[in-house]
Structures are given as C-alpha cells and as structure tokens.
N, CA, C and O atoms as CSV, one atom per row, in Angstrom:
chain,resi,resn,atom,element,x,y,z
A,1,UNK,N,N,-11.336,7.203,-11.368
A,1,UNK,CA,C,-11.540,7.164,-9.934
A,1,UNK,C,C,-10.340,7.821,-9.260
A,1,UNK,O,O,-9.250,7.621,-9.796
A,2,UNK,N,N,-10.381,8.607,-8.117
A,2,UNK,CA,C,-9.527,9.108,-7.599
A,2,UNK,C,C,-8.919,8.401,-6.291
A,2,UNK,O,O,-9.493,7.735,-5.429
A,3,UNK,N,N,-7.729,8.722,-6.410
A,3,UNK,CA,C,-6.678,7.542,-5.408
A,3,UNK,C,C,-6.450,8.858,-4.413
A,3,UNK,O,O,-6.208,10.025,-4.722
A,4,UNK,N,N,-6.662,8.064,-2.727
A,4,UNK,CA,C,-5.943,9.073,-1.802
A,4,UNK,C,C,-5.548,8.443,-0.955
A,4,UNK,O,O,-5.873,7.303,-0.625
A,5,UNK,N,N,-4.942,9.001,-0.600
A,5,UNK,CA,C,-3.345,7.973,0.246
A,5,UNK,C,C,-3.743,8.883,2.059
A,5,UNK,O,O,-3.720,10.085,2.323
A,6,UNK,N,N,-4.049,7.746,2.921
A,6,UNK,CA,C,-4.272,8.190,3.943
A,6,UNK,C,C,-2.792,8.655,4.908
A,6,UNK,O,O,-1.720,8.375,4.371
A,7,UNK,N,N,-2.753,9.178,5.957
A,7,UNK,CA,C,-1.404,10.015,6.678
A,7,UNK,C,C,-0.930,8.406,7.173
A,7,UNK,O,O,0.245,8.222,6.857
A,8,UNK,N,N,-1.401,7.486,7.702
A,8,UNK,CA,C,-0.936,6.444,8.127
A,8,UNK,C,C,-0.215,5.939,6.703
A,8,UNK,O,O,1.004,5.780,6.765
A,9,UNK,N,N,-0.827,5.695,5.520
A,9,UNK,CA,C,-0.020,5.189,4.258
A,9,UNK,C,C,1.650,6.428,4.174
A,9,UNK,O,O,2.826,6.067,4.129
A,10,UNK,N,N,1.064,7.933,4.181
A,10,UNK,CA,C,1.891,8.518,4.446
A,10,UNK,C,C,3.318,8.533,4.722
A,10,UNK,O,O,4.415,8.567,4.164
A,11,UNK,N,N,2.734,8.489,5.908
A,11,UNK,CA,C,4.200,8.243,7.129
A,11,UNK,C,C,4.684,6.851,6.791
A,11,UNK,O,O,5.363,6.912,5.766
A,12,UNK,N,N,4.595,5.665,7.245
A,12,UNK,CA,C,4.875,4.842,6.479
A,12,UNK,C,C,5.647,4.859,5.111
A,12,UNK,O,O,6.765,4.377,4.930
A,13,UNK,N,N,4.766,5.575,4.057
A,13,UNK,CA,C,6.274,5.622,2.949
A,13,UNK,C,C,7.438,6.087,3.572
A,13,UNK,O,O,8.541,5.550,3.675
A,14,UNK,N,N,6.901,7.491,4.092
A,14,UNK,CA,C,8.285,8.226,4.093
A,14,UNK,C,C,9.620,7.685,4.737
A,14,UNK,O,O,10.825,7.842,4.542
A,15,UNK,N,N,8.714,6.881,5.707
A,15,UNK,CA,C,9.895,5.754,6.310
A,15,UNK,C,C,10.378,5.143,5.681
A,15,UNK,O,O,11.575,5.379,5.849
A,16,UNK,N,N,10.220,4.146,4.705
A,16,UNK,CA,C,10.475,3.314,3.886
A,16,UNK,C,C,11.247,4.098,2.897
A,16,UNK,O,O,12.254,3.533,2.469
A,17,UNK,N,N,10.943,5.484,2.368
A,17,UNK,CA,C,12.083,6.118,1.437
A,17,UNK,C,C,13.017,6.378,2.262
A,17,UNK,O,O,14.021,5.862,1.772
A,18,UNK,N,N,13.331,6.956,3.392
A,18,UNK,CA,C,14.056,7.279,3.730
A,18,UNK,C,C,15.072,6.601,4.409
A,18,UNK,O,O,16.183,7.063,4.672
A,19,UNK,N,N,14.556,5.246,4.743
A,19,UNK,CA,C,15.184,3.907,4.754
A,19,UNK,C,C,16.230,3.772,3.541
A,19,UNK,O,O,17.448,3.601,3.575
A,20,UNK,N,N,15.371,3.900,2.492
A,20,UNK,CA,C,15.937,3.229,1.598
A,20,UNK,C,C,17.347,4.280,0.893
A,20,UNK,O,O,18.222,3.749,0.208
A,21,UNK,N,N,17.352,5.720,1.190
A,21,UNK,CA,C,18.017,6.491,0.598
A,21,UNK,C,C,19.670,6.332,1.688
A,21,UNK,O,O,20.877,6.344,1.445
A,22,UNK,N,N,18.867,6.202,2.828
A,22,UNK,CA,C,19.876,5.866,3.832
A,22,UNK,C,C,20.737,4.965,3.495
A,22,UNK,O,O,21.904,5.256,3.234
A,23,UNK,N,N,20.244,3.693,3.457
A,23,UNK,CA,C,21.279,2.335,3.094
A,23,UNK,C,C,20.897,1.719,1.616
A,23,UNK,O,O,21.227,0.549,1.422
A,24,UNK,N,N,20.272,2.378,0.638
A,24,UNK,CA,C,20.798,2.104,-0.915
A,24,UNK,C,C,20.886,3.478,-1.501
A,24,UNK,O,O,21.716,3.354,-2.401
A,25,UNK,N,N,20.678,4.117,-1.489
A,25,UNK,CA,C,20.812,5.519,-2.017
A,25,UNK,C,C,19.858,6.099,-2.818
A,25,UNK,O,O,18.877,5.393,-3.052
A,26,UNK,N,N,19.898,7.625,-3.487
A,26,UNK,CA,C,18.358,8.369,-3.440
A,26,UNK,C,C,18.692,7.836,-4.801
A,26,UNK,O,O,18.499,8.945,-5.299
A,27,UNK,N,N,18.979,7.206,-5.693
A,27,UNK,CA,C,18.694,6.517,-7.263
A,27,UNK,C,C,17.334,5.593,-6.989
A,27,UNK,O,O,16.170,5.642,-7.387
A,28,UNK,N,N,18.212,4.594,-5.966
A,28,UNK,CA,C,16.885,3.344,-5.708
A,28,UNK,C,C,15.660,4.113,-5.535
A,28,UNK,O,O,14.788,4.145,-6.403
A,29,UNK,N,N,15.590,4.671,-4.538
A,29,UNK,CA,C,14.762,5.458,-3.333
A,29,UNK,C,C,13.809,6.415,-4.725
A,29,UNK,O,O,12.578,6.405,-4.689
A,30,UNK,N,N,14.411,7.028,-5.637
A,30,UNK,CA,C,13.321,7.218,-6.746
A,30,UNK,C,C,12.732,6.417,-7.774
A,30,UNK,O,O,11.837,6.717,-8.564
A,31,UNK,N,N,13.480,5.172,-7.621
A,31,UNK,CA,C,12.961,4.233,-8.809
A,31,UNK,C,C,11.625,3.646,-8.070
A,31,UNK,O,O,10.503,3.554,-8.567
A,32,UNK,N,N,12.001,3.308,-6.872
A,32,UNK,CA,C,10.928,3.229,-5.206
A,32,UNK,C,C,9.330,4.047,-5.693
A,32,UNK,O,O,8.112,3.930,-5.833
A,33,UNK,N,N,10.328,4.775,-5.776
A,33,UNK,CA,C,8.880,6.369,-6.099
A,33,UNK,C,C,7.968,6.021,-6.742
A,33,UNK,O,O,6.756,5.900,-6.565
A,34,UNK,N,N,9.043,5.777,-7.969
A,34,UNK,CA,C,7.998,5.491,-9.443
A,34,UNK,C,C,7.232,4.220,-9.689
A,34,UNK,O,O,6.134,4.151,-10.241
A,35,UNK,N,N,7.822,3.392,-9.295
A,35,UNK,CA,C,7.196,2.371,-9.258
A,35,UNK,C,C,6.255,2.322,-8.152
A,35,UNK,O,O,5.721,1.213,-8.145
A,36,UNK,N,N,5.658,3.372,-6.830
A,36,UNK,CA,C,4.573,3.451,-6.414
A,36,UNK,C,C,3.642,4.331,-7.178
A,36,UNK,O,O,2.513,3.919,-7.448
A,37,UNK,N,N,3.989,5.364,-7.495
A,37,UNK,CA,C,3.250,5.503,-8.791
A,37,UNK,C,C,2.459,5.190,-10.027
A,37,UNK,O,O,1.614,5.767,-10.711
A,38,UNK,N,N,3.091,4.023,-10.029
A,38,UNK,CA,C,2.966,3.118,-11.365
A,38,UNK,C,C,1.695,2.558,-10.676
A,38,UNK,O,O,0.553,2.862,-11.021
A,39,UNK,N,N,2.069,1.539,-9.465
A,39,UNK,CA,C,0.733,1.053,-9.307
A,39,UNK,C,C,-0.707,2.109,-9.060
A,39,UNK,O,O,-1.805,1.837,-9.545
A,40,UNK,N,N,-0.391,3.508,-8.094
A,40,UNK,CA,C,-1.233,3.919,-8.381
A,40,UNK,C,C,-1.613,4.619,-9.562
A,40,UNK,O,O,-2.553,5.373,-9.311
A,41,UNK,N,N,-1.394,4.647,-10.277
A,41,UNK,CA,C,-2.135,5.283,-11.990
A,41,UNK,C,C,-3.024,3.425,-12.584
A,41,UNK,O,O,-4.069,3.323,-13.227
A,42,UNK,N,N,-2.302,2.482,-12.167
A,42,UNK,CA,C,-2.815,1.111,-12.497
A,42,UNK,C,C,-4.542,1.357,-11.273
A,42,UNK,O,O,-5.716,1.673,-11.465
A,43,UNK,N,N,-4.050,1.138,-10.596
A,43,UNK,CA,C,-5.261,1.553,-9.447
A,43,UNK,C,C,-6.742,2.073,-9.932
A,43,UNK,O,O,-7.887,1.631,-10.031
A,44,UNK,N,N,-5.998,3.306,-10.178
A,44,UNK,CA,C,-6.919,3.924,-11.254
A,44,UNK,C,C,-8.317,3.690,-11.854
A,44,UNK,O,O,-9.506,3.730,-11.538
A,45,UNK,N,N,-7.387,3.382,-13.053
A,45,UNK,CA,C,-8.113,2.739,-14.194
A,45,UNK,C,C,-8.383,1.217,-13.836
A,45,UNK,O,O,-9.147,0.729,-14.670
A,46,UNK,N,N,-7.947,0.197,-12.730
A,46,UNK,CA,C,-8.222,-0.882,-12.684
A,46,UNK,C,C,-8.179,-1.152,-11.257
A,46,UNK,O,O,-7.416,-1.872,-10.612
A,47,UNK,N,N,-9.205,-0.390,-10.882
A,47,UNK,CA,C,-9.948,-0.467,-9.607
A,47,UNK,C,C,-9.457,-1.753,-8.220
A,47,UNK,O,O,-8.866,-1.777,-7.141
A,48,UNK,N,N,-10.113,-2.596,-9.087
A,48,UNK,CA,C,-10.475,-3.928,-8.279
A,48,UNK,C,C,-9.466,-5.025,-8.801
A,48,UNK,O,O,-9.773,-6.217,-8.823
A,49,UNK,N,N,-8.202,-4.531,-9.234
A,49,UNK,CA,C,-6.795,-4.976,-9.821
A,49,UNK,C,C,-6.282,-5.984,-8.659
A,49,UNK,O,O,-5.964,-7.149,-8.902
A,50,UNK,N,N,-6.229,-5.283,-7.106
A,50,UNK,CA,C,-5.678,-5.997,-5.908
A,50,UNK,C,C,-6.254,-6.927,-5.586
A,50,UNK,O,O,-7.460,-6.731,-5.732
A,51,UNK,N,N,-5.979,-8.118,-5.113
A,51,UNK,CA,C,-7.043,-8.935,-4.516
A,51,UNK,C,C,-7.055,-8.414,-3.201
A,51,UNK,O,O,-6.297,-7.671,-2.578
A,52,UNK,N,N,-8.466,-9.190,-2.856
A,52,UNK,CA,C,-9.188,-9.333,-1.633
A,52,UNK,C,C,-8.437,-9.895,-0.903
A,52,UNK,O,O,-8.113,-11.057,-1.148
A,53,UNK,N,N,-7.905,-9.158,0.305
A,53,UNK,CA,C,-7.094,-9.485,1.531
A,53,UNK,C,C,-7.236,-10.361,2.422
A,53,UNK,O,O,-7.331,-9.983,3.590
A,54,UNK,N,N,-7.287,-11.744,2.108
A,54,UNK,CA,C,-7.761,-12.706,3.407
A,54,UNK,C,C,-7.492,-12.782,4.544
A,54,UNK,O,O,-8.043,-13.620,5.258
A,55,UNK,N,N,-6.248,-11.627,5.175
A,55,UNK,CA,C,-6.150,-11.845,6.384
A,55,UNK,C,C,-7.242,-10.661,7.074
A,55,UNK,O,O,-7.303,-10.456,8.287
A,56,UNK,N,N,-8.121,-9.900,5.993
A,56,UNK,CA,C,-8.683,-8.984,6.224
A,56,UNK,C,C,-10.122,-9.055,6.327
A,56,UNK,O,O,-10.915,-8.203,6.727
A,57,UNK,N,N,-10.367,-10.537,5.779
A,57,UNK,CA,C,-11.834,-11.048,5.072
A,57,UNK,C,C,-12.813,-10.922,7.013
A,57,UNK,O,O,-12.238,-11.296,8.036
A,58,UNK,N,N,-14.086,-10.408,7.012
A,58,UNK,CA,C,-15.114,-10.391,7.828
A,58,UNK,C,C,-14.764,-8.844,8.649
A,58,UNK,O,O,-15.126,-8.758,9.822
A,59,UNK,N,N,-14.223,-7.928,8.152
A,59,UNK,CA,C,-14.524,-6.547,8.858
A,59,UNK,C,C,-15.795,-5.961,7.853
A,59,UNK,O,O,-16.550,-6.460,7.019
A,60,UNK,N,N,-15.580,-4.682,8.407
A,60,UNK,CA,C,-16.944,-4.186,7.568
A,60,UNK,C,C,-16.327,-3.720,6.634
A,60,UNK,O,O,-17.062,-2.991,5.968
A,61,UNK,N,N,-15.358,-3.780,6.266
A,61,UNK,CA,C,-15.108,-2.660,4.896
A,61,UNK,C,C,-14.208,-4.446,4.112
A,61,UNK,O,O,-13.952,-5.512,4.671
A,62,UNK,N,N,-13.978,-3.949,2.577
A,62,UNK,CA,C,-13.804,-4.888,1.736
A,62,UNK,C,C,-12.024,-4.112,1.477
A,62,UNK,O,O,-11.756,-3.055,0.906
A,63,UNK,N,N,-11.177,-5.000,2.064
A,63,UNK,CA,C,-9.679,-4.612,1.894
A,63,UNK,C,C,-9.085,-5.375,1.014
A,63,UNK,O,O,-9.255,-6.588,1.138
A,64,UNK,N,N,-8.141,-4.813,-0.230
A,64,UNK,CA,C,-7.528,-5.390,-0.938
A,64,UNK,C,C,-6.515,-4.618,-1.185
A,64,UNK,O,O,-6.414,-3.392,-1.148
A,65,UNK,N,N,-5.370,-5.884,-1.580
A,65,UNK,CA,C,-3.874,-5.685,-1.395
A,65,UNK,C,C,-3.438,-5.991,-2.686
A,65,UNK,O,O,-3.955,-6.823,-3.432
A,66,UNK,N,N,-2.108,-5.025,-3.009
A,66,UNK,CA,C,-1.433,-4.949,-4.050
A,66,UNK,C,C,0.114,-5.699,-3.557
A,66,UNK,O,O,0.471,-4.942,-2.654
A,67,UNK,N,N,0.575,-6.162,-3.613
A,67,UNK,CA,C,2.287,-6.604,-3.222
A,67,UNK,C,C,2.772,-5.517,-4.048
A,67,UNK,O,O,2.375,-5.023,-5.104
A,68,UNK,N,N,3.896,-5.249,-3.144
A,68,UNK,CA,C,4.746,-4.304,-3.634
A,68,UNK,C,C,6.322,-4.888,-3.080
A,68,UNK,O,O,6.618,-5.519,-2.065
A,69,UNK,N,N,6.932,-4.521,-3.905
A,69,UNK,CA,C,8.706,-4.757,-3.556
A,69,UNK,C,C,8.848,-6.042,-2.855
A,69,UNK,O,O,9.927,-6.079,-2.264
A,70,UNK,N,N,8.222,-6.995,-2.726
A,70,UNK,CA,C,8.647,-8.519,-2.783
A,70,UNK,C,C,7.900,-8.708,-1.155
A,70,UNK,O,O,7.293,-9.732,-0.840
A,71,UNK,N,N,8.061,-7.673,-0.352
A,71,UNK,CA,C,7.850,-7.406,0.826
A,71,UNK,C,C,6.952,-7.102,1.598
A,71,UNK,O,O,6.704,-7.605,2.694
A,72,UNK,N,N,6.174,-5.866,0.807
A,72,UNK,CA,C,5.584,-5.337,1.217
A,72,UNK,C,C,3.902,-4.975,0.502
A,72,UNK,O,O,3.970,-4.463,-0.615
A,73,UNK,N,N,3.071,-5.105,0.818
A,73,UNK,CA,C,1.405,-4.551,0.912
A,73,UNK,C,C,1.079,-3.261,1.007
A,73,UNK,O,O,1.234,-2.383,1.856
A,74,UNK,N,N,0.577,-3.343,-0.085
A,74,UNK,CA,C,-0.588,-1.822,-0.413
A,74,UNK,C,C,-1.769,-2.267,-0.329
A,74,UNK,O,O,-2.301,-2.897,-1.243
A,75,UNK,N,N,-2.481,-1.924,1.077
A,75,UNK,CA,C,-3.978,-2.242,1.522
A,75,UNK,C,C,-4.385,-0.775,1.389
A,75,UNK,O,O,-4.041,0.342,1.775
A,76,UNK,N,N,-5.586,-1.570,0.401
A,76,UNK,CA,C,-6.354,-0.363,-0.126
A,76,UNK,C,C,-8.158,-0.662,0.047
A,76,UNK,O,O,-8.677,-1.739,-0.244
A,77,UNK,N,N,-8.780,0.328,0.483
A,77,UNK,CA,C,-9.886,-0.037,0.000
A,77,UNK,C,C,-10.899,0.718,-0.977
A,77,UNK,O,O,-10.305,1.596,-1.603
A,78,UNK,N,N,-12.127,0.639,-1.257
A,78,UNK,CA,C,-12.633,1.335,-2.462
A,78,UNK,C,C,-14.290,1.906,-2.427
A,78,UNK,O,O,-15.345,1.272,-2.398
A,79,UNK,N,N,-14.114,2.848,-2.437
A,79,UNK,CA,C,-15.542,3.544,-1.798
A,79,UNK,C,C,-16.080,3.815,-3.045
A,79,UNK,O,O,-15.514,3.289,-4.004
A,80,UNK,N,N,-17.562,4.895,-3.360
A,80,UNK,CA,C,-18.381,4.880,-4.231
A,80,UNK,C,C,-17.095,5.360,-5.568
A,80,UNK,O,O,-16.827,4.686,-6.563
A,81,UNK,N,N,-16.522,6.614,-5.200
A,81,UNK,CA,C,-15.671,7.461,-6.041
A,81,UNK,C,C,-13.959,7.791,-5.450
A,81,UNK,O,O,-13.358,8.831,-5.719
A,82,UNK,N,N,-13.468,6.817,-4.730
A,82,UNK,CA,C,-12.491,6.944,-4.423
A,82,UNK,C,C,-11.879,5.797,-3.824
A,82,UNK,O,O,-12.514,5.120,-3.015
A,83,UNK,N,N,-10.692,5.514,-4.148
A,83,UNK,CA,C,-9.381,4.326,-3.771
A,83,UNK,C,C,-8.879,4.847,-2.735
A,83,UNK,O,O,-7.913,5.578,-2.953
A,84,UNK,N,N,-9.260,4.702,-1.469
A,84,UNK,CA,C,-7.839,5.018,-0.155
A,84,UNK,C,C,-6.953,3.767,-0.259
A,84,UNK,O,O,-7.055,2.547,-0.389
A,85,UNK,N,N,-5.985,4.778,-0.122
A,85,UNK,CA,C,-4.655,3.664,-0.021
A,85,UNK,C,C,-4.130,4.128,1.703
A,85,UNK,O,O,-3.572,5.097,2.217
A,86,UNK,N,N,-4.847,2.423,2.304
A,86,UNK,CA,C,-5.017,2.362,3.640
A,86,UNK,C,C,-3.674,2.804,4.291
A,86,UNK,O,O,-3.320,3.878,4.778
A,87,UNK,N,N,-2.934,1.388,4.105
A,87,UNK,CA,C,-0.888,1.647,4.705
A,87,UNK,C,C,-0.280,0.696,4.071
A,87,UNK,O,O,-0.946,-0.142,3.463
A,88,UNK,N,N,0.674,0.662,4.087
A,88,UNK,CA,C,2.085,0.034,3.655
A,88,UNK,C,C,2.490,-1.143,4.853
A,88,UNK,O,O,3.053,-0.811,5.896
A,89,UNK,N,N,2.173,-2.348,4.588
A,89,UNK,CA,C,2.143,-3.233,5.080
A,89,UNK,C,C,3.676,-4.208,4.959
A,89,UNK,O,O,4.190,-4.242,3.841
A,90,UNK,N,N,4.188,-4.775,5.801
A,90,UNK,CA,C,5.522,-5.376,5.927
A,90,UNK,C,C,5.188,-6.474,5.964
A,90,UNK,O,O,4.530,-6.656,6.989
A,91,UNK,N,N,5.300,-7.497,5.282
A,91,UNK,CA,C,4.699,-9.019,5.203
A,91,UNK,C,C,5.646,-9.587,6.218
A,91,UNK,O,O,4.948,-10.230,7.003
A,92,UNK,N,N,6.309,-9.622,6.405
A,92,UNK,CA,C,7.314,-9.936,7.458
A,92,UNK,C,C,6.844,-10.017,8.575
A,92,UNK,O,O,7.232,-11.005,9.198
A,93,UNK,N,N,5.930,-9.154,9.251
A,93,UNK,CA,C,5.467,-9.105,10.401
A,93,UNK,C,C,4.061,-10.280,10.672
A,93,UNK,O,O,3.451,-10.973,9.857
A,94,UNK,N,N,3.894,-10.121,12.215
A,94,UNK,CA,C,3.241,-11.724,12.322
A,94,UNK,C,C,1.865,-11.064,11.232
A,94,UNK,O,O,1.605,-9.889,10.973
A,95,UNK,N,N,1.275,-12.147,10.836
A,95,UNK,CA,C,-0.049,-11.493,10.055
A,95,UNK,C,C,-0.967,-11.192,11.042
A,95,UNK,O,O,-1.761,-10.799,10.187
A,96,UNK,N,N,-1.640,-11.004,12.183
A,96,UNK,CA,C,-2.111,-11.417,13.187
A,96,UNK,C,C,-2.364,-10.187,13.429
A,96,UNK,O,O,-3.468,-9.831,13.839
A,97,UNK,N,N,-0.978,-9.031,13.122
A,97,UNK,CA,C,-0.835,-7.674,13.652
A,97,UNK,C,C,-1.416,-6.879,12.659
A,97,UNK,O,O,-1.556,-5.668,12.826
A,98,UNK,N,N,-1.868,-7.623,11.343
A,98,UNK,CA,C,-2.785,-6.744,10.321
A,98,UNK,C,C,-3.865,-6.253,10.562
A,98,UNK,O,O,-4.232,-5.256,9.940
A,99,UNK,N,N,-4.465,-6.702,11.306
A,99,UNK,CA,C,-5.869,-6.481,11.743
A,99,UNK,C,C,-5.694,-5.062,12.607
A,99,UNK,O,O,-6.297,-3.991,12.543
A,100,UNK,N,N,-4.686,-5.501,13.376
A,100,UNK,CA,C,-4.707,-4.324,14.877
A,100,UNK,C,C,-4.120,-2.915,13.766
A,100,UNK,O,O,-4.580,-1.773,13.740
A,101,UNK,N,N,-3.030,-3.461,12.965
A,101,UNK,CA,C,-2.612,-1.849,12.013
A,101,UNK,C,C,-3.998,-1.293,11.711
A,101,UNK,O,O,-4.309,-0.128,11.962
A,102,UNK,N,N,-4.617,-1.973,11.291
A,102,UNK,CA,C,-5.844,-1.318,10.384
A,102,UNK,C,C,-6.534,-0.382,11.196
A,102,UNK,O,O,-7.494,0.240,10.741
C-alpha cells in the first residue's frame, strides 16, 4: 500500500525538524528522520497497525494514530490503495483542538 504524506503533515514536520536541529542538533534531527521512516515502511505493510483515534471517533472518515516521540501523533487515515498521513499532532495541546486541526 502506498503512504502519502499530506502538505499539512508536511509543514508540520519541517517545523518540528527544524526545531529540533535548532536546539538539539542535526544528529538528533536525523535520527528524528529515521525513525519517521521507520514507522512509515511499518505503515506499509501493517496498515491498520495505529489505533483508532477516539478523540476522532463519529466523523466520516476512520482516523488512526501512531504516537510518535513520547509527544506527538501521526493521524493517518486509509483509503482503498493508499495511507495519508493526515498531520503531526502535539498531544500537549487541548484535545478539543484535534478536531478543528483536521
């Protein structure tokens, strides 16, 4: 199945790398990389790996989330032949505001 990463997931990383190269440096900031990588090649081959997003449960589309870096959400959802990887979600923030990101 093919994984595509929408401009909102996008931008979002790039913030977050460039965050991170800023105040830990570009070592972290590629280990960052790879380990988004990692989950998407997992993605992949194991589709329906994320659970079902309960702060997401009753829209029309079926959203599920990967945790990433202790912090942060990979909301993804999953069409006939393809994984969008929605955005990069900050758990930190009220949950309330998940809905309105989407």
């Amino acid at each position: 199945m093919k994984v595509t990463l929408s401009d909102k997931f996008k931008d979002r990383w790039d913030e977050y790398l460039d965050y991170g190269v800023v105040n830990y440096g570009k070592t972290l900031a590629n280990k960052k990389n790879e380990h988004l990588i990692s989950i998407l090649k997992r993605l992949e081959l194991f589709h329906e790996s994320g659970r079902i997003e309960p702060l997401l449960q009753g829209m029309e589309k079926e959203y599920r989330a990967v945790n990433y870096d202790k912090l942060f959400k990979i909301i993804y959802t999953i069409n006939d032949d393809e994984i969008i990887i929605e955005t990069l979600w900050n758990m930190k923030r009220n949950p309330k505001s998940l809905k309105k990101d989407i």
